[in-house]
N, CA, C and O atoms as CSV, one atom per row, in Angstrom:
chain,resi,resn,atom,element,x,y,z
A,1,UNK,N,N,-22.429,371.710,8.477
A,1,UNK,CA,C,-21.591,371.149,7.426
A,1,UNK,C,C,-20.394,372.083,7.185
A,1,UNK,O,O,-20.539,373.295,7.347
A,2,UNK,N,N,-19.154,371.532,6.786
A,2,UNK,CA,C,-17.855,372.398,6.742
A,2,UNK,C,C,-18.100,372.488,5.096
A,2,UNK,O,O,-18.815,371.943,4.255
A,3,UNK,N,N,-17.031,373.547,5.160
A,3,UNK,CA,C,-16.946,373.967,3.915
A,3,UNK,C,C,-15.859,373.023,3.100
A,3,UNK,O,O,-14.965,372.424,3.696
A,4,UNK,N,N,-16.074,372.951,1.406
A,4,UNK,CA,C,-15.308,372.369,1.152
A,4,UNK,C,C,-13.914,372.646,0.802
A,4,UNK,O,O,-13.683,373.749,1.297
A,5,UNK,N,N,-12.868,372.222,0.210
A,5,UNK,CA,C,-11.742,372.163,0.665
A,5,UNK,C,C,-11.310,373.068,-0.277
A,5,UNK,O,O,-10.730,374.123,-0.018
A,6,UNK,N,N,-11.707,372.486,-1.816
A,6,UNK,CA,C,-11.464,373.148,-2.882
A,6,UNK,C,C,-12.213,374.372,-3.835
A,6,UNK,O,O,-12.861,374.245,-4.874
A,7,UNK,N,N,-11.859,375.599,-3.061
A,7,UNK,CA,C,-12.626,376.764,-3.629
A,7,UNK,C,C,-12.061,377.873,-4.791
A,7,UNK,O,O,-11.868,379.081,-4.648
A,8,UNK,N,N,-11.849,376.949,-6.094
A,8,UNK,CA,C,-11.592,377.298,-7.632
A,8,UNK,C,C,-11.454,378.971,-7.562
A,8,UNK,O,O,-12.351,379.792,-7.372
A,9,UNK,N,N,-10.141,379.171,-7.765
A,9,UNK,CA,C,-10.254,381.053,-8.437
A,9,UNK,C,C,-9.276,381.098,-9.338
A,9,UNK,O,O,-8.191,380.571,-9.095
A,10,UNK,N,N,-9.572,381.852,-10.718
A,10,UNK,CA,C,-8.814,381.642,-11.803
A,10,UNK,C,C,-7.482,382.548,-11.828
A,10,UNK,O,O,-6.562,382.303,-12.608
A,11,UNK,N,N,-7.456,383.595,-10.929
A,11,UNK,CA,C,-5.911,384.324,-10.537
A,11,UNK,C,C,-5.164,383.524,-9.986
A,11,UNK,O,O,-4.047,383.340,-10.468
A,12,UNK,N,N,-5.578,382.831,-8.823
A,12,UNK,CA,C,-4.340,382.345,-7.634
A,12,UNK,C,C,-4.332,381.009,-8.802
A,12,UNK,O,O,-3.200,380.537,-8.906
A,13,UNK,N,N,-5.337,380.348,-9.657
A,13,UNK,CA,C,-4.803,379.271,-10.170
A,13,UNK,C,C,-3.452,379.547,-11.508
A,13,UNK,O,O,-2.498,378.863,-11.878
A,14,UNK,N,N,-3.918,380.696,-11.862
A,14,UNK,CA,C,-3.042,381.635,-13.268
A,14,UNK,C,C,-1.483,381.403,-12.426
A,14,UNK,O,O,-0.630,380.552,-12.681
A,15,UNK,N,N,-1.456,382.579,-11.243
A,15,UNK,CA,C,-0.323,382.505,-10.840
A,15,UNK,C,C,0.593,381.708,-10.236
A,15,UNK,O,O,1.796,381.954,-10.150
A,16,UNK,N,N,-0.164,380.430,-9.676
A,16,UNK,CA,C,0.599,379.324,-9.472
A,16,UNK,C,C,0.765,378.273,-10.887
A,16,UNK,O,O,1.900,377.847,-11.100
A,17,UNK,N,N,-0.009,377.989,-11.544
A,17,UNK,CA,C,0.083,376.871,-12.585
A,17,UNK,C,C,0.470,377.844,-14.061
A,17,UNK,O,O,0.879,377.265,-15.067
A,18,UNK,N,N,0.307,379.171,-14.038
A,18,UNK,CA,C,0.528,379.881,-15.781
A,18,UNK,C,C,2.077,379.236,-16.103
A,18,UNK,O,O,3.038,378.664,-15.589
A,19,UNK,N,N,1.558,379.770,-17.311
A,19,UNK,CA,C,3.014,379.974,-17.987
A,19,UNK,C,C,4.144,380.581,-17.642
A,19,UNK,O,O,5.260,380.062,-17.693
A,20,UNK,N,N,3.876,381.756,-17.261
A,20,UNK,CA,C,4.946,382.663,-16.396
A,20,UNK,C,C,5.551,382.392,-15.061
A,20,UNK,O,O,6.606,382.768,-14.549
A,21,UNK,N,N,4.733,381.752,-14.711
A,21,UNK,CA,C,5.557,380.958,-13.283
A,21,UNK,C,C,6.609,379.816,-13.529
A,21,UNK,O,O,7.717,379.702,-13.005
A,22,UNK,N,N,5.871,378.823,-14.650
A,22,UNK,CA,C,6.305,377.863,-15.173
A,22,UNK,C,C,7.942,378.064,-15.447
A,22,UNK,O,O,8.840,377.431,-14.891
A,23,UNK,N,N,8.120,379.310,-16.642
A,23,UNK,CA,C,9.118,379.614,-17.072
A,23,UNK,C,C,9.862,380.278,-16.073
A,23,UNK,O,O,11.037,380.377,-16.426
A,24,UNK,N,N,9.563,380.945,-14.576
A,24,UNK,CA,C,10.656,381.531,-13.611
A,24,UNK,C,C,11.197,380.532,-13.003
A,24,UNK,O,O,12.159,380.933,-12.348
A,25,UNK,N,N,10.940,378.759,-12.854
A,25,UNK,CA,C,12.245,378.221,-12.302
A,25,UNK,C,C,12.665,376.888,-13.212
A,25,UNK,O,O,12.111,376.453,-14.222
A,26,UNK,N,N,13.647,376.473,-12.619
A,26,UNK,CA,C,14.365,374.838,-13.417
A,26,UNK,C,C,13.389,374.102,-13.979
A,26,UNK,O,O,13.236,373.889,-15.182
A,27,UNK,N,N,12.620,373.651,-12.926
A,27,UNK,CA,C,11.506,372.564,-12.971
A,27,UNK,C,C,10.282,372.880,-13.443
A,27,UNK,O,O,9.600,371.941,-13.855
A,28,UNK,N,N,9.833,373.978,-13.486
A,28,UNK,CA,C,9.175,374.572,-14.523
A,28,UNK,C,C,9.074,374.343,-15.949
A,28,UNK,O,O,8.334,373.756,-16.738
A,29,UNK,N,N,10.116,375.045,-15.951
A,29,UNK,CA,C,11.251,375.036,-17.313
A,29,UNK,C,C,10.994,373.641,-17.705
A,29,UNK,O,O,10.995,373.677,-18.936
A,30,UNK,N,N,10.760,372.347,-17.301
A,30,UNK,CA,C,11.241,371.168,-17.025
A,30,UNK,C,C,10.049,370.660,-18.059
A,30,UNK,O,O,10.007,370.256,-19.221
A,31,UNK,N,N,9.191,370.883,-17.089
A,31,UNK,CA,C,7.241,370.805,-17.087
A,31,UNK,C,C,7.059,370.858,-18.733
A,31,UNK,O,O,6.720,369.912,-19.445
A,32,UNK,N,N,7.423,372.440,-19.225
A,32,UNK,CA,C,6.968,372.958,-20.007
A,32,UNK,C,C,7.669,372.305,-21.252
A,32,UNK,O,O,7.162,372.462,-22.362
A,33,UNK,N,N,8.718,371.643,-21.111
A,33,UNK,CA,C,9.661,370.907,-22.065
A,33,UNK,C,C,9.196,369.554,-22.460
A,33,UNK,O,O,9.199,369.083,-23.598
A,34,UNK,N,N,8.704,368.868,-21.106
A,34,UNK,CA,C,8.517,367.427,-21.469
A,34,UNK,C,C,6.572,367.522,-22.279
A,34,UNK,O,O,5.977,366.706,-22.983
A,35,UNK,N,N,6.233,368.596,-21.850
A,35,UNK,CA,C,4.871,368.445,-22.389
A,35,UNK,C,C,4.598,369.018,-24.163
A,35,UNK,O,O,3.666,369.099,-24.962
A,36,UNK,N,N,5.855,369.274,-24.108
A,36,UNK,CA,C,5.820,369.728,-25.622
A,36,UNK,C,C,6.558,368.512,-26.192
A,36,UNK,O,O,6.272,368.236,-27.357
A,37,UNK,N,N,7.382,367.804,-25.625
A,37,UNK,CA,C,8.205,367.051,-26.803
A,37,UNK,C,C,6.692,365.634,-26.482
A,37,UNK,O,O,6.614,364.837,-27.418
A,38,UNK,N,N,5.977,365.464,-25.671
A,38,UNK,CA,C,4.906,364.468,-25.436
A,38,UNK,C,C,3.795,365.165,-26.705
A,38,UNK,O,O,3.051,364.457,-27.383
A,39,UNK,N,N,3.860,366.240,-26.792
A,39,UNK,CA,C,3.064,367.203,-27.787
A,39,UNK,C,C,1.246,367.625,-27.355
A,39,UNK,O,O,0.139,367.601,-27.892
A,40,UNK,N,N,1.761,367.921,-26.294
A,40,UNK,CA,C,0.232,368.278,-25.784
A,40,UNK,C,C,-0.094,370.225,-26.483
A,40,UNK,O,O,0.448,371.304,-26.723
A,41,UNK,N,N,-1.217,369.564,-26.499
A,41,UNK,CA,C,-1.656,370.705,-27.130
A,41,UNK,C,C,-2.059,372.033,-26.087
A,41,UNK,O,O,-2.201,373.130,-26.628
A,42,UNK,N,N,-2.197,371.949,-24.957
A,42,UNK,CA,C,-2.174,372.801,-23.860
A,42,UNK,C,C,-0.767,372.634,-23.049
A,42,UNK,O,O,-0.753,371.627,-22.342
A,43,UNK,N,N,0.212,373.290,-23.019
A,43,UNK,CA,C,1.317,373.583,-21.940
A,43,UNK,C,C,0.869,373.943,-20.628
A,43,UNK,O,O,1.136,373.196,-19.686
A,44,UNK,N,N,0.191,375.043,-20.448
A,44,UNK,CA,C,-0.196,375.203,-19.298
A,44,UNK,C,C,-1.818,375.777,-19.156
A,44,UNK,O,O,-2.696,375.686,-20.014
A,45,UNK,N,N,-1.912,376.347,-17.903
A,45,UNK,CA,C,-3.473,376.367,-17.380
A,45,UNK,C,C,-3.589,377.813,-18.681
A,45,UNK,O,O,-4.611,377.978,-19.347
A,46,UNK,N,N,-2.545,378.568,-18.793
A,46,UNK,CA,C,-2.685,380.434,-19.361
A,46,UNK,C,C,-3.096,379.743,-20.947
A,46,UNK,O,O,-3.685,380.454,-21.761
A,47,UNK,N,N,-2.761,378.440,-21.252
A,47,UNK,CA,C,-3.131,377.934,-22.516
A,47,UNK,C,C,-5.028,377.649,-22.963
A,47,UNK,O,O,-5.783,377.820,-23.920
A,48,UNK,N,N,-5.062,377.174,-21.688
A,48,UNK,CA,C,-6.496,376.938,-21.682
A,48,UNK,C,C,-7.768,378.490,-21.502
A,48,UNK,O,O,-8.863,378.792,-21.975
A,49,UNK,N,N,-6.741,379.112,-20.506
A,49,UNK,CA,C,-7.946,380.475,-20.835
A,49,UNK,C,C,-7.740,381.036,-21.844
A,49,UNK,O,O,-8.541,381.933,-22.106
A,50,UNK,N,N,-6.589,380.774,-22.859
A,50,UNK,CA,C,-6.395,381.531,-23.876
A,50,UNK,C,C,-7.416,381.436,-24.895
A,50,UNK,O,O,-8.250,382.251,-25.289
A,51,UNK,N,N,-7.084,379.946,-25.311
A,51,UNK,CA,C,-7.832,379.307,-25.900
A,51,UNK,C,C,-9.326,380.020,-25.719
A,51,UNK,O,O,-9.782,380.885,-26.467
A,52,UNK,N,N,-10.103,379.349,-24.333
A,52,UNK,CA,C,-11.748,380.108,-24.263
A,52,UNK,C,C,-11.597,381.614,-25.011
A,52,UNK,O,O,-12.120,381.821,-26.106
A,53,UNK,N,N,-11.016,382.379,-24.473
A,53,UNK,CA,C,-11.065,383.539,-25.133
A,53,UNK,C,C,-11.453,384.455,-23.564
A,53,UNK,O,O,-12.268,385.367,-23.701
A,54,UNK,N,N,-10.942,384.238,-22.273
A,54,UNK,CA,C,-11.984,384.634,-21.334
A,54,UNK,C,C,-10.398,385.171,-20.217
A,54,UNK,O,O,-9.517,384.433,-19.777
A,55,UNK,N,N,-10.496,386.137,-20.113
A,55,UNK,CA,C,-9.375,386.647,-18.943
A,55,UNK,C,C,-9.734,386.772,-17.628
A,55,UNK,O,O,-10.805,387.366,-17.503
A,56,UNK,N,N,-9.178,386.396,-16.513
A,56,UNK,CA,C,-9.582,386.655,-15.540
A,56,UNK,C,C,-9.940,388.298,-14.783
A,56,UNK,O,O,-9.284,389.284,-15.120
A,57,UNK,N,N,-10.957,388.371,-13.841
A,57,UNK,CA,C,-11.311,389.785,-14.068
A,57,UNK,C,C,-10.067,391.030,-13.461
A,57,UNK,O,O,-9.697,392.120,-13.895
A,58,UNK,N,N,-9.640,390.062,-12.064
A,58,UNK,CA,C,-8.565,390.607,-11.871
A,58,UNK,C,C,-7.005,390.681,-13.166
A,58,UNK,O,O,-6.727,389.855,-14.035
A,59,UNK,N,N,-6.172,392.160,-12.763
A,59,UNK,CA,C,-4.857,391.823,-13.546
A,59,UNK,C,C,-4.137,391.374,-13.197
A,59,UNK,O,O,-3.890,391.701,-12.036
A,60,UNK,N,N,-3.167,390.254,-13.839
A,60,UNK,CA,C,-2.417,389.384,-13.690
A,60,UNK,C,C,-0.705,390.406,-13.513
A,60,UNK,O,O,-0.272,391.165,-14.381
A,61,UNK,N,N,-0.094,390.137,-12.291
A,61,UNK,CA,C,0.832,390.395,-11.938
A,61,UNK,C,C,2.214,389.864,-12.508
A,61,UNK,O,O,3.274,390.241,-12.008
């Protein structure tokens, strides 16, 4: 049996989907605009670990 495709890690997900990535380009920028004026209560993924209360073990770059 192969392995599956999707193997969850909360750094590489931080640094592609956080907040801080969000805010380094246009469309980012974009993301983070339309989900606030829609009024979601999570902006991004760094919202949701915040929230738990739980940091990833590695440090975030």
């Amino acid at each position: 049996m192969t392995k599956r495709t999707y193997q969850p890690k909360k750094l590489k997900t931080l640094r592609k989907f956080g907040f801080r990535s969000r805010m380094s380009s246009h469309s980012g920028r974009a993301t983070i605009s339309r989900r606030r004026s829609k009024g979601r209560s999570s902006l991004s993924v760094s919202d949701i670990f915040r929230k738990i209360g739980k940091k990833p073990k590695n440090k975030i770059r």
